[in-house]
Chimera marker file (.cmm) of the C-alpha trace (Angstrom):
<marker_set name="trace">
<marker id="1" x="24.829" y="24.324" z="-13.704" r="1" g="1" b="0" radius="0.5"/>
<marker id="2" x="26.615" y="21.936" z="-16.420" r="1" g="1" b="0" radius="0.5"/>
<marker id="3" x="27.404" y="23.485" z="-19.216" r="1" g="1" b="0" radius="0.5"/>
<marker id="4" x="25.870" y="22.434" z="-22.508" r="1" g="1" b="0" radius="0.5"/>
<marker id="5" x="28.949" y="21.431" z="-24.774" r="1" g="1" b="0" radius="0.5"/>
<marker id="6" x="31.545" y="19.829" z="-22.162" r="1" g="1" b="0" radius="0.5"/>
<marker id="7" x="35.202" y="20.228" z="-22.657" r="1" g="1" b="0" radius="0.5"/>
<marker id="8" x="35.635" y="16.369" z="-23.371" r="1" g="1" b="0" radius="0.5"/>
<marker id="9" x="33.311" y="17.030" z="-26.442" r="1" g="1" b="0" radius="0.5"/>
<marker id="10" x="34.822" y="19.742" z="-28.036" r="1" g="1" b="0" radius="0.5"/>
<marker id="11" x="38.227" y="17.954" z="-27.543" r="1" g="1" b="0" radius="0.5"/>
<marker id="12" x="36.876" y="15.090" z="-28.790" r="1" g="1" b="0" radius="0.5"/>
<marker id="13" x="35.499" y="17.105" z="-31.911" r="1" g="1" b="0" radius="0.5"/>
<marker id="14" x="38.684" y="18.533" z="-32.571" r="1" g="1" b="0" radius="0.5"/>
<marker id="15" x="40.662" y="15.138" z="-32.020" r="1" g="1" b="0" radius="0.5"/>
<marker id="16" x="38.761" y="13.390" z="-34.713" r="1" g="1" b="0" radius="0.5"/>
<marker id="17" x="39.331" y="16.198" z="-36.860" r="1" g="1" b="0" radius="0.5"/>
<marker id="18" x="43.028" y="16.561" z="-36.606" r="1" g="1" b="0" radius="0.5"/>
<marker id="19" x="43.543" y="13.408" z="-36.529" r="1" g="1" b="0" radius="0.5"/>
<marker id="20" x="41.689" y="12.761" z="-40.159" r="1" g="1" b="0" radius="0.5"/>
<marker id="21" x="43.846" y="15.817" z="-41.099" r="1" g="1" b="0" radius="0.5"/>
<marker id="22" x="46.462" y="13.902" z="-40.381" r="1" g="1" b="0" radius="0.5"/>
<marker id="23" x="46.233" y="10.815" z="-41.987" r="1" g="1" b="0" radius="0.5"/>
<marker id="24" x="45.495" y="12.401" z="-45.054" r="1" g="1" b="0" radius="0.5"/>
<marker id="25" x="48.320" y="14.915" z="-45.319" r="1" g="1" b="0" radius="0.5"/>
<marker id="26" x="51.403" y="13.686" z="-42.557" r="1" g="1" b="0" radius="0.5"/>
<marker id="27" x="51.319" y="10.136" z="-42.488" r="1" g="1" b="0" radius="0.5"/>
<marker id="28" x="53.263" y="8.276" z="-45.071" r="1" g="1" b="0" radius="0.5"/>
<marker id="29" x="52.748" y="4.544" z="-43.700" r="1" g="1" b="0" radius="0.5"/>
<marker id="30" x="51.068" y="2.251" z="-46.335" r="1" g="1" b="0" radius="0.5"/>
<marker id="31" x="49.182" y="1.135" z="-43.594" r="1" g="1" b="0" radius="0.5"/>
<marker id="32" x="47.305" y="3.695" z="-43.120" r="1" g="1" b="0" radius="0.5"/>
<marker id="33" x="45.788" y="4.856" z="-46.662" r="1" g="1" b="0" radius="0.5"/>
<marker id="34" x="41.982" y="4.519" z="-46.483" r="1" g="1" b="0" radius="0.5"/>
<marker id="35" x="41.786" y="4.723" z="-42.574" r="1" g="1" b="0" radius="0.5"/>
<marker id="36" x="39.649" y="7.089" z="-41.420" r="1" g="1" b="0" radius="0.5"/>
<marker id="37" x="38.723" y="8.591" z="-37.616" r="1" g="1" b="0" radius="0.5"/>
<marker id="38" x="35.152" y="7.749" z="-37.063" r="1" g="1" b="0" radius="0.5"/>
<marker id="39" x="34.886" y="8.769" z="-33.278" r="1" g="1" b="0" radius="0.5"/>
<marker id="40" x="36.577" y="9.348" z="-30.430" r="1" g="1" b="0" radius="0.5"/>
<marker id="41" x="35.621" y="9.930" z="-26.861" r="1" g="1" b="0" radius="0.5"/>
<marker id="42" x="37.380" y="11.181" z="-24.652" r="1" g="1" b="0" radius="0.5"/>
<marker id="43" x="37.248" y="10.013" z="-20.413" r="1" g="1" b="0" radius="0.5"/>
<marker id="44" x="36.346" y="13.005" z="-17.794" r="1" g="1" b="0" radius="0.5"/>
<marker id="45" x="39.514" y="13.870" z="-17.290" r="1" g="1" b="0" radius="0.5"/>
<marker id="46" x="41.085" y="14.325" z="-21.024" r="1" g="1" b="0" radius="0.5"/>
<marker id="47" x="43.993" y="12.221" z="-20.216" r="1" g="1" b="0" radius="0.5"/>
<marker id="48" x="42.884" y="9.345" z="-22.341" r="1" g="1" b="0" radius="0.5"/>
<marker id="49" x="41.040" y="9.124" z="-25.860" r="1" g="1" b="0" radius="0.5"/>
<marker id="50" x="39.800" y="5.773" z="-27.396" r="1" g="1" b="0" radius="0.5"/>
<marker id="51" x="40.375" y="6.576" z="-31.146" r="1" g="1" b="0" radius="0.5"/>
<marker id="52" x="37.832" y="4.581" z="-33.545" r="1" g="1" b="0" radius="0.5"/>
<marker id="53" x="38.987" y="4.179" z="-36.791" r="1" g="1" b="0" radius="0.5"/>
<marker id="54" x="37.644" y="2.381" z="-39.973" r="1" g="1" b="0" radius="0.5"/>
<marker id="55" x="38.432" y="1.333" z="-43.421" r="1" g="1" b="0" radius="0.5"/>
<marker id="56" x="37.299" y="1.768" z="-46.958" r="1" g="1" b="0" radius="0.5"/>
<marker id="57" x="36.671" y="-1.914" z="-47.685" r="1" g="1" b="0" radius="0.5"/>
<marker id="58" x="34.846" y="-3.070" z="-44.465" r="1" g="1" b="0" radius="0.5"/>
<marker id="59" x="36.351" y="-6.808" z="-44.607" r="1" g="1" b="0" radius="0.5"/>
<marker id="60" x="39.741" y="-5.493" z="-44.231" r="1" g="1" b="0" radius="0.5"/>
<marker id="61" x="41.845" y="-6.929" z="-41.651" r="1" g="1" b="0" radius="0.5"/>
<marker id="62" x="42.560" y="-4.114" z="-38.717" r="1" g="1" b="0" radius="0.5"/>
<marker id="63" x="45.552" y="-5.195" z="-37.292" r="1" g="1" b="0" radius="0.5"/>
<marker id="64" x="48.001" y="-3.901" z="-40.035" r="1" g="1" b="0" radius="0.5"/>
<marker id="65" x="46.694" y="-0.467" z="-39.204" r="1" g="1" b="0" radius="0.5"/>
<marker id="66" x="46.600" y="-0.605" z="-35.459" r="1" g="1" b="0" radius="0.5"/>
<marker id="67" x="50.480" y="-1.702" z="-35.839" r="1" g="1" b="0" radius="0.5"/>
<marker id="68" x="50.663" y="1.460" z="-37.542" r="1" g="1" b="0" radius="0.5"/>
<marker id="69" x="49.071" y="3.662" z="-35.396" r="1" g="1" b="0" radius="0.5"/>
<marker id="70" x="50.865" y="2.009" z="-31.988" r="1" g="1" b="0" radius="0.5"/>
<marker id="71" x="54.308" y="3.158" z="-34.159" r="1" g="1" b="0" radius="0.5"/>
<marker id="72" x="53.169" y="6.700" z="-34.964" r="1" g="1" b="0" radius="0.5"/>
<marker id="73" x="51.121" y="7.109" z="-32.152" r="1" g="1" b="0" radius="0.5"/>
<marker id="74" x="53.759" y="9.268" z="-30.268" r="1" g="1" b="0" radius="0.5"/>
<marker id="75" x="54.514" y="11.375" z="-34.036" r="1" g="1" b="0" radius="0.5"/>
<marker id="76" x="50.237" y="11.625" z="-33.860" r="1" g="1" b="0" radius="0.5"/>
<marker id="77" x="50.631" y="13.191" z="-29.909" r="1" g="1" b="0" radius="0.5"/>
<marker id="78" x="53.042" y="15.937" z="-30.668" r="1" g="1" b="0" radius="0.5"/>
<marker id="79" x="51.576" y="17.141" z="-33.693" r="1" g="1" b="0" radius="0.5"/>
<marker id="80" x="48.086" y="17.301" z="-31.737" r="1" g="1" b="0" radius="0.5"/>
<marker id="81" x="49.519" y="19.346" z="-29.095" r="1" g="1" b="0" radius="0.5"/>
<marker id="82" x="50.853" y="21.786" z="-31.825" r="1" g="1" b="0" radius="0.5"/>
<marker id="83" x="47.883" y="21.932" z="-33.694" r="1" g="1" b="0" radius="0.5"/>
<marker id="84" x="45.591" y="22.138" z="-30.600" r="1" g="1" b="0" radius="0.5"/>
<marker id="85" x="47.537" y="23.671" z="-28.209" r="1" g="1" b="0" radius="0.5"/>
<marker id="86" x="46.348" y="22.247" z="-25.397" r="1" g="1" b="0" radius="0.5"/>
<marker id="87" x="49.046" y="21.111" z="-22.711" r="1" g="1" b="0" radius="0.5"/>
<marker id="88" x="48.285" y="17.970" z="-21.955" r="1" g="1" b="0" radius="0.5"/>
<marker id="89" x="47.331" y="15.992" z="-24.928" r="1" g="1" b="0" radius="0.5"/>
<marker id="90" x="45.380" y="12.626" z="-23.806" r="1" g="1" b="0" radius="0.5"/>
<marker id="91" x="47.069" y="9.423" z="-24.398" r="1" g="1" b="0" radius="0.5"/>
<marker id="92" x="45.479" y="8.254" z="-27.436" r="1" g="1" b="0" radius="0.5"/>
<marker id="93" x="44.271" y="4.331" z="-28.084" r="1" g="1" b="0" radius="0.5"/>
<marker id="94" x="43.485" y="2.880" z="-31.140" r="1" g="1" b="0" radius="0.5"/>
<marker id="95" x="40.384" y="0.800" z="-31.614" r="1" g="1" b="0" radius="0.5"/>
<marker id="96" x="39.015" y="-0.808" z="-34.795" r="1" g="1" b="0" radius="0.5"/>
<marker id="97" x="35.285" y="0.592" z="-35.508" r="1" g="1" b="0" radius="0.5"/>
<marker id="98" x="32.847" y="-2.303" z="-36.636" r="1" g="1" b="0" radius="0.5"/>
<marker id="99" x="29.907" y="-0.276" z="-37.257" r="1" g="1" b="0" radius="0.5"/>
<marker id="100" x="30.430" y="-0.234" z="-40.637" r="1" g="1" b="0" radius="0.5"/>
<marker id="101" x="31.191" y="-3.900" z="-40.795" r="1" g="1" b="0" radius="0.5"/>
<marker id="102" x="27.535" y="-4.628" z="-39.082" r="1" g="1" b="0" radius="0.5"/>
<marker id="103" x="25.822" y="-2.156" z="-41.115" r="1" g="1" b="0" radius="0.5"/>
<marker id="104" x="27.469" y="-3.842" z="-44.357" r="1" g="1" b="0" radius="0.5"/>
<marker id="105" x="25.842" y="-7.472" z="-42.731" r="1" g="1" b="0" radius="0.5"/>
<marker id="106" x="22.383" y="-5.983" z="-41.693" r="1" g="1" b="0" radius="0.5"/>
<marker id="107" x="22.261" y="-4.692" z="-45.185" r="1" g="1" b="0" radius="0.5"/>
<marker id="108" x="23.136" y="-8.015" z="-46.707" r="1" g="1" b="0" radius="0.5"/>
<marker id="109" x="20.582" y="-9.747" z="-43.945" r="1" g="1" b="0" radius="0.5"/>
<marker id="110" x="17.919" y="-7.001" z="-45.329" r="1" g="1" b="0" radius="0.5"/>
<marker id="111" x="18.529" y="-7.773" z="-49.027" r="1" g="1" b="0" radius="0.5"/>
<marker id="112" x="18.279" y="-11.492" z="-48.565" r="1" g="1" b="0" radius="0.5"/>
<marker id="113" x="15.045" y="-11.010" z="-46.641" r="1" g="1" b="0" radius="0.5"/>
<marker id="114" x="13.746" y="-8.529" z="-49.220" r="1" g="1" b="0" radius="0.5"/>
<marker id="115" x="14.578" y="-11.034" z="-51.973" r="1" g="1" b="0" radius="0.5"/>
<marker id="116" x="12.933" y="-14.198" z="-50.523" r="1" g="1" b="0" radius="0.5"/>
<marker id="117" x="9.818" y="-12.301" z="-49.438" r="1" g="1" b="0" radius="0.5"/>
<marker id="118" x="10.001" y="-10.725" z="-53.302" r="1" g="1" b="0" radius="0.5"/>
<marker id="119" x="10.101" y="-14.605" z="-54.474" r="1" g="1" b="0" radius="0.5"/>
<marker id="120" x="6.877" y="-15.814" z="-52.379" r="1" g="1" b="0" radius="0.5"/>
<marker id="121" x="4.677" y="-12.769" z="-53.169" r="1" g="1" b="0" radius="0.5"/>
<marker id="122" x="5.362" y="-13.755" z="-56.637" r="1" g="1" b="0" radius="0.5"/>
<marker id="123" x="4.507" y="-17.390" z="-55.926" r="1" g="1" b="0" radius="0.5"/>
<marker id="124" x="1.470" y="-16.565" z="-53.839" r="1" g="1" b="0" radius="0.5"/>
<marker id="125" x="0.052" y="-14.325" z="-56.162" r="1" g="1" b="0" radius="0.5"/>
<marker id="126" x="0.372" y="-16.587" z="-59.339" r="1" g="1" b="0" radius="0.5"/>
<marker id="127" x="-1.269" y="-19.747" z="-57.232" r="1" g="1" b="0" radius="0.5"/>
<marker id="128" x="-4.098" y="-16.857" z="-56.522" r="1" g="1" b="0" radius="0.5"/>
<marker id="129" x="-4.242" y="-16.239" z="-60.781" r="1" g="1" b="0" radius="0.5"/>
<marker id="130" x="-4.408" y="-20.263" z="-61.325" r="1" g="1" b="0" radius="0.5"/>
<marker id="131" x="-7.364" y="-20.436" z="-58.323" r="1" g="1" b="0" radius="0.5"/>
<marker id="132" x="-9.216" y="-17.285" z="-59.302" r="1" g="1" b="0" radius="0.5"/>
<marker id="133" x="-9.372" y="-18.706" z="-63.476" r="1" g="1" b="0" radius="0.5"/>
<marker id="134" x="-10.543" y="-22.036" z="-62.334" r="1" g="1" b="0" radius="0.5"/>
<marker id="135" x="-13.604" y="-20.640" z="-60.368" r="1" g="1" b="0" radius="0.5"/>
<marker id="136" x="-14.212" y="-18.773" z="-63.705" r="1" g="1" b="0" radius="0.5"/>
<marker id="137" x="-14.280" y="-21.280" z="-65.458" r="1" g="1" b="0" radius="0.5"/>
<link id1="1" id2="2" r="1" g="1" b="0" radius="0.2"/>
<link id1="2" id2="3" r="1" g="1" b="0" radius="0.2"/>
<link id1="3" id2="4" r="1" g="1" b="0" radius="0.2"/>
<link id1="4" id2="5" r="1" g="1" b="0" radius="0.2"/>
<link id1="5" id2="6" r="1" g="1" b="0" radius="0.2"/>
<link id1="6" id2="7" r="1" g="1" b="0" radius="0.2"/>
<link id1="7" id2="8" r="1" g="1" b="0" radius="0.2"/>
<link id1="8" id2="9" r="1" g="1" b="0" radius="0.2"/>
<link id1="9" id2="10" r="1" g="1" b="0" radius="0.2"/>
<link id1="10" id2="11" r="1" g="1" b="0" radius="0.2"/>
<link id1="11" id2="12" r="1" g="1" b="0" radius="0.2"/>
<link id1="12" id2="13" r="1" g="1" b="0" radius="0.2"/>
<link id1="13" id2="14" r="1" g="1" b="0" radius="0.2"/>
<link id1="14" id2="15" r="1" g="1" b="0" radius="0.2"/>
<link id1="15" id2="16" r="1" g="1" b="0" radius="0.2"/>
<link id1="16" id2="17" r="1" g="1" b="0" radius="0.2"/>
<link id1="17" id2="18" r="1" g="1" b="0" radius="0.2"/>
<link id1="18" id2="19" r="1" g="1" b="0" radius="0.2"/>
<link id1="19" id2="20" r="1" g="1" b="0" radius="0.2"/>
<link id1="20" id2="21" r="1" g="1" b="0" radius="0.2"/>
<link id1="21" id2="22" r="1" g="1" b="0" radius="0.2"/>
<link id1="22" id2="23" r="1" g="1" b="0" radius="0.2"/>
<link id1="23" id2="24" r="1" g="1" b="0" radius="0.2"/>
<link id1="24" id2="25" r="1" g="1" b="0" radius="0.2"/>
<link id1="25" id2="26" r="1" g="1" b="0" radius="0.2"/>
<link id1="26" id2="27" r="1" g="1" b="0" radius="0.2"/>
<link id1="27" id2="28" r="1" g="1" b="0" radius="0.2"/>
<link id1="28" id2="29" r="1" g="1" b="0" radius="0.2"/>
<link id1="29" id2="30" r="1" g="1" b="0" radius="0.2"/>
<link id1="30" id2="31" r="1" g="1" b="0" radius="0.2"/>
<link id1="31" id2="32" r="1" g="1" b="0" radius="0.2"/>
<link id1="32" id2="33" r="1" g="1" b="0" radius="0.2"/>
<link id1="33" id2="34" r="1" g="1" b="0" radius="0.2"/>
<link id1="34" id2="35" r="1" g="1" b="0" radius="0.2"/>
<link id1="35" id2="36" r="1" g="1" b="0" radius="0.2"/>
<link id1="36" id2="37" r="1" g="1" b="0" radius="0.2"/>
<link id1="37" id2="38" r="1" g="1" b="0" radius="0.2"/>
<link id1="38" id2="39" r="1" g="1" b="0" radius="0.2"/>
<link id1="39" id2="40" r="1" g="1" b="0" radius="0.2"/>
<link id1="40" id2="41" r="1" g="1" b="0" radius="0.2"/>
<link id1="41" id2="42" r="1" g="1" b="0" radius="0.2"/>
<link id1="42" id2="43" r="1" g="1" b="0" radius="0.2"/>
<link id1="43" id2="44" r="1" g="1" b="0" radius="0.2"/>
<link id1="44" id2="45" r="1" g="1" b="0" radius="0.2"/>
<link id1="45" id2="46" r="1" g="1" b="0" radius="0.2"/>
<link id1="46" id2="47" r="1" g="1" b="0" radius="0.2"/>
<link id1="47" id2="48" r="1" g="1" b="0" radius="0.2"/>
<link id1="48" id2="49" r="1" g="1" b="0" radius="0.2"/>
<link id1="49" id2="50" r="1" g="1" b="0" radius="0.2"/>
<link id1="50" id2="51" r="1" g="1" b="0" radius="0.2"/>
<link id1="51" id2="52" r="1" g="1" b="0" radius="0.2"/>
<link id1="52" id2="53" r="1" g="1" b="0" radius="0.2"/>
<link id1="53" id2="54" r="1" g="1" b="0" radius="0.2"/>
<link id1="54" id2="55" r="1" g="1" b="0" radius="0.2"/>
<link id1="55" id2="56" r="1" g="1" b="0" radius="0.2"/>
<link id1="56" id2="57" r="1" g="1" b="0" radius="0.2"/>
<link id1="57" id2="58" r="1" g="1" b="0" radius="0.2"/>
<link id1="58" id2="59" r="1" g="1" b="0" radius="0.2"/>
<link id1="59" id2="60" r="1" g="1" b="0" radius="0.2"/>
<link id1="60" id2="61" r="1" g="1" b="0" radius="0.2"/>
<link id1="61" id2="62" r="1" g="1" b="0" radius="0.2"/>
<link id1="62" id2="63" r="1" g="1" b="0" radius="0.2"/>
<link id1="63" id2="64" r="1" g="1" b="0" radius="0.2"/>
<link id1="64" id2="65" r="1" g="1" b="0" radius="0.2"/>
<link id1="65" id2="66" r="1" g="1" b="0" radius="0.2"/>
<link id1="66" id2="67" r="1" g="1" b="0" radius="0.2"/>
<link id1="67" id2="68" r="1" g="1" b="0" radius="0.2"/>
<link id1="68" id2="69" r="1" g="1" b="0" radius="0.2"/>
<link id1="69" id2="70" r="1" g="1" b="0" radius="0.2"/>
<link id1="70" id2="71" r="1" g="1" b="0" radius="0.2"/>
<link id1="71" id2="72" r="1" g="1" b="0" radius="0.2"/>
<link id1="72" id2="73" r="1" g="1" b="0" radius="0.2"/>
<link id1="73" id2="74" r="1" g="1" b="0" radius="0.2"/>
<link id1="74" id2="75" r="1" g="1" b="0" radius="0.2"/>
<link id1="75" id2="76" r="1" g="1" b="0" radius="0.2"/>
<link id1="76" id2="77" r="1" g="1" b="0" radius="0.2"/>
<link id1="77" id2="78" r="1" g="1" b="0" radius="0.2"/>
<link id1="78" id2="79" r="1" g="1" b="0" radius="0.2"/>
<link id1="79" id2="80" r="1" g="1" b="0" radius="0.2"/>
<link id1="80" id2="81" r="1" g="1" b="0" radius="0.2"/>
<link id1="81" id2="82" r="1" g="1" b="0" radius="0.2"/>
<link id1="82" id2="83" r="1" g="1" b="0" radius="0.2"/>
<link id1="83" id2="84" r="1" g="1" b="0" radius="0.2"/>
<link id1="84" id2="85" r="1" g="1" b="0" radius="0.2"/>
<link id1="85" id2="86" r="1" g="1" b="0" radius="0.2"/>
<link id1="86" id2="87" r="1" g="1" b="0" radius="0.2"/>
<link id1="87" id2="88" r="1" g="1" b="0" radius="0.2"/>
<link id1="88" id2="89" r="1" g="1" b="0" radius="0.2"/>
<link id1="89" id2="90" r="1" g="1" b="0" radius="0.2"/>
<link id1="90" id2="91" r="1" g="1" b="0" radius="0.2"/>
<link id1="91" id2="92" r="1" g="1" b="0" radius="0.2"/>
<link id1="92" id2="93" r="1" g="1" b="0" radius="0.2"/>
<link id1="93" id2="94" r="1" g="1" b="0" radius="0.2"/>
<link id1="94" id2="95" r="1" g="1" b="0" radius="0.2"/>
<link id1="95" id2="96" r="1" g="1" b="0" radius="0.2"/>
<link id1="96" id2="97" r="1" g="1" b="0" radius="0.2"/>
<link id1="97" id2="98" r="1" g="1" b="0" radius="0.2"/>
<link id1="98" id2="99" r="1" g="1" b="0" radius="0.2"/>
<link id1="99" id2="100" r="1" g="1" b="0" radius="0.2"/>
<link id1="100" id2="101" r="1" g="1" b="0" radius="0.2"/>
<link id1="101" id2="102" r="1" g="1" b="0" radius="0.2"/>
<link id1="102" id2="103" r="1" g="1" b="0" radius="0.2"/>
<link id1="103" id2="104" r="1" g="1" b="0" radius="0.2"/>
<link id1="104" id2="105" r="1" g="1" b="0" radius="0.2"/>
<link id1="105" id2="106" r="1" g="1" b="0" radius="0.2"/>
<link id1="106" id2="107" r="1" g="1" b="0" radius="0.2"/>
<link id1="107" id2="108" r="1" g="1" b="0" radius="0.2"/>
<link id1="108" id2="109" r="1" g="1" b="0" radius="0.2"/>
<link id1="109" id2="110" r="1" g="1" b="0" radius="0.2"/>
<link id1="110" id2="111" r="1" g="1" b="0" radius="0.2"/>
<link id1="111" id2="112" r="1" g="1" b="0" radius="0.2"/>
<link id1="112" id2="113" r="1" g="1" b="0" radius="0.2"/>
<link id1="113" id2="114" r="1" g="1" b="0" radius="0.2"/>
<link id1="114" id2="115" r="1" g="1" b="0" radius="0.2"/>
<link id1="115" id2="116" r="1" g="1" b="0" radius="0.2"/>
<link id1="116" id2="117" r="1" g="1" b="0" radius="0.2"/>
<link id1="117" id2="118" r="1" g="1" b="0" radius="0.2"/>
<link id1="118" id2="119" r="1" g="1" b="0" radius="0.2"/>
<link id1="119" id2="120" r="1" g="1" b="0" radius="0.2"/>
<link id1="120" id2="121" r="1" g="1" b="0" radius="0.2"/>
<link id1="121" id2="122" r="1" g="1" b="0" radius="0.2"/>
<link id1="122" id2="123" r="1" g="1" b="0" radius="0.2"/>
<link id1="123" id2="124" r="1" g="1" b="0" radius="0.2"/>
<link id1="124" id2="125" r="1" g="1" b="0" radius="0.2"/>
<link id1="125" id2="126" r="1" g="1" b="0" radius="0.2"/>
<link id1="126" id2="127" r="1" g="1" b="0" radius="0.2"/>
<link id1="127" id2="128" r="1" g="1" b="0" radius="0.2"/>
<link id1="128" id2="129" r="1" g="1" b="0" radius="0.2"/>
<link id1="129" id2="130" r="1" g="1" b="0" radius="0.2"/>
<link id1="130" id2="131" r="1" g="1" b="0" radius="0.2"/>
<link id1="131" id2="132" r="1" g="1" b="0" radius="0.2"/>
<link id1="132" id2="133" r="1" g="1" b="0" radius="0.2"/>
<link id1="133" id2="134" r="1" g="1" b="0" radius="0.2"/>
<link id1="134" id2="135" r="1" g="1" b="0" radius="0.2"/>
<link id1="135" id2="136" r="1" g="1" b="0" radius="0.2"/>
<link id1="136" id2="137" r="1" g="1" b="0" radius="0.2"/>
</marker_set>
C-alpha cells in the first residue's frame, strides 16, 4: 500500500522552503533580490529537482537570475544538505515560473473584456431609453 505523503513530496516541501530561506538570508547576489521558489518537484528517485522560481515584477527578464543560480547552485547544494540532512541532496535545476506572467495577461485579457462589454451595455441600454420614449410619445 502507497503511502499517502511520498518522500519526493515532503522533500520537495522542504526544498522550496529552504531554498526561500535562503535567498532571503545567505545569498548576497544582486541577482537574486525579489526571486522567490514557487515549486519544485522532485523525480522518483530524489536525485534531481526542477526548481521554479519567479519574480516580483512579472515582465522581468529571467536570465540574469538563472546566471545566478547556475553560479551558486553548488553554495545552494551544500547548505541544503546541512540544513536537511539528507545524504544525497538532488541535483537542483533552475527553471523560470510563468504562471504568474499568464495570470498577469489573463487578468489584463479579463479587464479588457469586462471593459468593452461595460461600454455596449451602456450603449444598448441608452438606444433602449431613446426607443422606449419614442413609443411614449
Amino acid at each position: 500500500m502507497p503511502r499517502e505523503y511520498p518522500r519526493k513530496l515532503r522533500v520537495a516541501v522542504e526544498l522550496q522552503r529552504v531554498l526561500n530561506d535562503l535567498l532571503l538570508s545567505d545569498i548576497k547576489d544582486p541577482r537574486l533580490r525579489g526571486i522567490s521558489v514557487s515549486a519544485v518537484e522532485v523525480s522518483r528517485d530524489a536525485s534531481v529537482a526542477k526548481v521554479y522560481f519567479s519574480t516580483l515584477l512579472p515582465d522581468a527578464d529571467p536570465k540574469p537570475a538563472m546566471a545566478a543560480f547556475d553560479k551558486a547552485g553548488g553554495f545552494l547544494r551544500s547548505r541544503i544538505g546541512k540544513l536537511l540532512r539528507i545524504r544525497h541532496v538532488p541535483e537542483l535545476r533552475f527553471t523560470p515560473d510563468e504562471a504568474a506572467k499568464r495570470g498577469f495577461e489573463i487578468t489584463q485579457l479579463i479587464d479588457s473584456i469586462g471593459s468593452s462589454h461595460n461600454s455596449l451595455t451602456e450603449t444598448s441600454y441608452e438606444q433602449g431609453l431613446t426607443s422606449t420614449q419614442k413609443t411614449l410619445k
